[in-house]
C-alpha positions in Angstrom: 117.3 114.5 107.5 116.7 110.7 107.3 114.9 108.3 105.4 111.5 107.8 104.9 111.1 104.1 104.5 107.7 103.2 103.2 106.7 99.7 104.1 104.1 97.8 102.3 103.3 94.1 101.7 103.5 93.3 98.1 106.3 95.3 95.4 102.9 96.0 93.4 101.6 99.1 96.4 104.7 100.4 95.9 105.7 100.9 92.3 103.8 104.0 91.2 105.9 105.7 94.0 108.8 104.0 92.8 108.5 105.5 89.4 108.2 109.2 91.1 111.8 108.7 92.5 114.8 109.9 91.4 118.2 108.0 91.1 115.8 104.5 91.8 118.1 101.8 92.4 117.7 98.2 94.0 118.8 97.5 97.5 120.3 94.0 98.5 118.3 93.7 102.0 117.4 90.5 102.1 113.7 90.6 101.5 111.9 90.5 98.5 111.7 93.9 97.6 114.1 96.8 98.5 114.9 100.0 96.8 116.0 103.3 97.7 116.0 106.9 95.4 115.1 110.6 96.1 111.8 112.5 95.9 112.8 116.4 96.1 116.3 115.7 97.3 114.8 113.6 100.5 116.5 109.8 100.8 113.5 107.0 100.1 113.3 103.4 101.0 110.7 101.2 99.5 110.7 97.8 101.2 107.8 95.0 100.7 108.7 91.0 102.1 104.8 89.4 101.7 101.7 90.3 103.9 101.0 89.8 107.8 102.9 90.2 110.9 105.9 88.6 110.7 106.7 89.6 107.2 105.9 93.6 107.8 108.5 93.5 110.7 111.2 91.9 108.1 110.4 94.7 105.8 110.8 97.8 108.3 113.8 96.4 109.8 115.4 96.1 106.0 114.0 99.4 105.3 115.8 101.3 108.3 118.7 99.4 108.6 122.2 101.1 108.3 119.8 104.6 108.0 120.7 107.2 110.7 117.5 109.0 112.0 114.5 107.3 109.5 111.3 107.7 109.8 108.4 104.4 108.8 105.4 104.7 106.8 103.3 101.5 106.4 101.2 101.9 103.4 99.7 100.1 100.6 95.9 98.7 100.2 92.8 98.2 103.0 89.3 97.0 102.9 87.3 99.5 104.3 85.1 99.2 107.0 83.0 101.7 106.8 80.3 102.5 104.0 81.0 106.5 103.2 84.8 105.0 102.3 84.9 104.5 98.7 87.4 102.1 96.4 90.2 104.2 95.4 89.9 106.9 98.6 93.2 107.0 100.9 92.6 107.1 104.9 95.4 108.7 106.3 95.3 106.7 109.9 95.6 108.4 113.3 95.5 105.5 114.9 97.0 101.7 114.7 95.1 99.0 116.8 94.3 101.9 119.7 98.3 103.2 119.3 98.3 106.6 118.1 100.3 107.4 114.8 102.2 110.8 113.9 100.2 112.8 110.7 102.1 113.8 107.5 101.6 117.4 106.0 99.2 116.5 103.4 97.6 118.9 100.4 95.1 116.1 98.2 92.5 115.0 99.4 92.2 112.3 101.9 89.9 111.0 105.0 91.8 109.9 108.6 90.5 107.6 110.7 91.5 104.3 112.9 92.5 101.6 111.3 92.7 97.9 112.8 95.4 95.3 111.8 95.2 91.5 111.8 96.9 88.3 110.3 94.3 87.6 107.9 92.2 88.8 104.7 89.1 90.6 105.7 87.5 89.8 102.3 83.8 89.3 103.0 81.1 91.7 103.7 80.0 89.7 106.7 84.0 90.1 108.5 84.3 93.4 108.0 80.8 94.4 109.4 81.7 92.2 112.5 85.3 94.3 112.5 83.3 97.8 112.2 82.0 97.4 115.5 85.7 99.0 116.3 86.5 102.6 116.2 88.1 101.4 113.1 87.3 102.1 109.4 89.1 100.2 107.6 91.2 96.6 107.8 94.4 95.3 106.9 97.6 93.0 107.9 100.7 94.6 108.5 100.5 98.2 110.4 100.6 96.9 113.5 104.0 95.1 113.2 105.6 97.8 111.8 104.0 100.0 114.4 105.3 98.2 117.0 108.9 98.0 115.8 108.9 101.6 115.0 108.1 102.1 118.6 110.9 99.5 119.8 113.7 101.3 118.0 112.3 105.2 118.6 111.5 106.5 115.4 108.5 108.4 113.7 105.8 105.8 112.5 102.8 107.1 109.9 100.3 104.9 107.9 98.7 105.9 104.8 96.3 103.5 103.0 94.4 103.3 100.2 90.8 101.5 100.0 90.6 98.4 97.7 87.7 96.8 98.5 84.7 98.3 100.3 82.4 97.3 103.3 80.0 95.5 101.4 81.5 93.9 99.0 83.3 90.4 98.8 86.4 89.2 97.2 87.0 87.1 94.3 88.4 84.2 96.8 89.3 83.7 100.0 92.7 84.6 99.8 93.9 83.3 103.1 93.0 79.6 101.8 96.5 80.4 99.3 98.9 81.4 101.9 102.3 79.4 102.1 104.0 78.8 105.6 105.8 81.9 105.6 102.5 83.6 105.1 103.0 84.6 101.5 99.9 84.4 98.9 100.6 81.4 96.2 100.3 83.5 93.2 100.4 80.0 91.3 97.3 78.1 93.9 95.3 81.3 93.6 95.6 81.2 89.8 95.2 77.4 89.6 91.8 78.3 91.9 90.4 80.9 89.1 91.0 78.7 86.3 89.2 76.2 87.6 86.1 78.6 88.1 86.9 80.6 84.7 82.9 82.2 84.4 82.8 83.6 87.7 86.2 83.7 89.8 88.6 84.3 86.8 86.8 87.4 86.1 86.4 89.0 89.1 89.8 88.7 89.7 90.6 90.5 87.0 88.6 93.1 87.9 89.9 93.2 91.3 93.9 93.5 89.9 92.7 96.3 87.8 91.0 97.8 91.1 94.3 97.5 92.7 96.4 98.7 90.2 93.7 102.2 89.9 94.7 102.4 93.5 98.4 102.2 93.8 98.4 105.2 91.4 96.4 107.2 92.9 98.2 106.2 96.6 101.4 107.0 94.9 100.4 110.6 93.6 99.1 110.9 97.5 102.5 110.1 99.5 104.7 112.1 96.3 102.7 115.0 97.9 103.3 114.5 101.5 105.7 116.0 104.0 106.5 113.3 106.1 
């Protein structure tokens, strides 16, 4: 049996899975996060290179390469699209952009839906409702890439998500103002931007990294479960 190689943008999505694996060990892959371990005796990849396009097709083709018959997940965090999708609830997606994805053998409890994928931050109330005009519910950055490869090389692709932020609400900033040229968030701009607003920004990102860090536990107790 091969690999399942999970695929998300940022190391943070992936570490409460990480923790669930066996034999954890880093993988030199050059990207910024690779590691590989066992959950129940099946081989795992984590791999995670920085959000969008571009990045997400780095990361799946570190996570399968020099595996024999793997199979790709791209998972990690959304903004939901659609109202009766809480914060903290995982979509398990049955469709990428209109392309149709294969569905794990899942027990917890979950929703399934479209999602749609794009090279920027859906972070206001008034871009997602524009987006939910789409069979989608919810929004993110990087499923499409890895979608698309996965379909370029022949092997199983799934998406599991979990919602961050929800229809109506707004983020702290507008994160796509901090992205370098490579596409990467500036960890050290969007900090310099909340310090400079410390009574209203500051806080609400705080709030939102506590959100996010509620949700990668939860989405890493979800795909421990799965039979993928």
């Amino acid at each position: 049996m091969g690999a399942i190689c999970f695929v998300a943008a940022e190391k943070g999505e992936l570490e409460a899975l990480a923790r669930k694996l066996e034999k954890l060990r880093r993988l030199e892959r050059g990207i910024e996060y690779a590691a590989s371990g066992e959950l129940r005796g099946q081989k795992v990849v984590l791999a995670a290179d920085g959000p969008g396009p571009r990045l997400a097709r780095r990361a799946a083709e570190a996570a399968v390469s020099g595996e024999s018959g793997p199979a790709l997940v791209s998972t990690g965090y959304c903004g939901s699209l659609d109202a009766s999708l809480a914060v903290g609830d995982i979509l398990v997606v049955t469709g990428v952009n209109g392309r149709a994805t294969q569905i794990p053998e899942c027990r917890a409890a979950h929703q399934t839906g479209e999602l749609v994928s794009v090279d920027r931050v859906v972070g206001t109330a008034e871009g997602k409702a524009a987006l939910s005009a789409t069979r989608a519910r919810v929004v993110e950055m990087e499923a499409e890439a890895v979608a698309a490869f996965a379909a370029e090389v022949g092997v199983r692709f799934y998406c599991v998500r979990v919602v961050t932020d929800g229809a109506t609400e707004n983020m702290p900033l507008d994160f796509n103002l901090y992205r370098d040229e490579a596409g990467r968030f500036s960890r050290a701009r969007i900090a310099r931007a909340a310090l400079g607003r410390p009574l209203t920004v500051l806080p609400a990102l705080v709030r939102f990294d506590r959100t996010c860090r509620r949700a990668s536990r939860v989405l890493g107790d979800f795909l421990a479960d799965c039979r993928f």
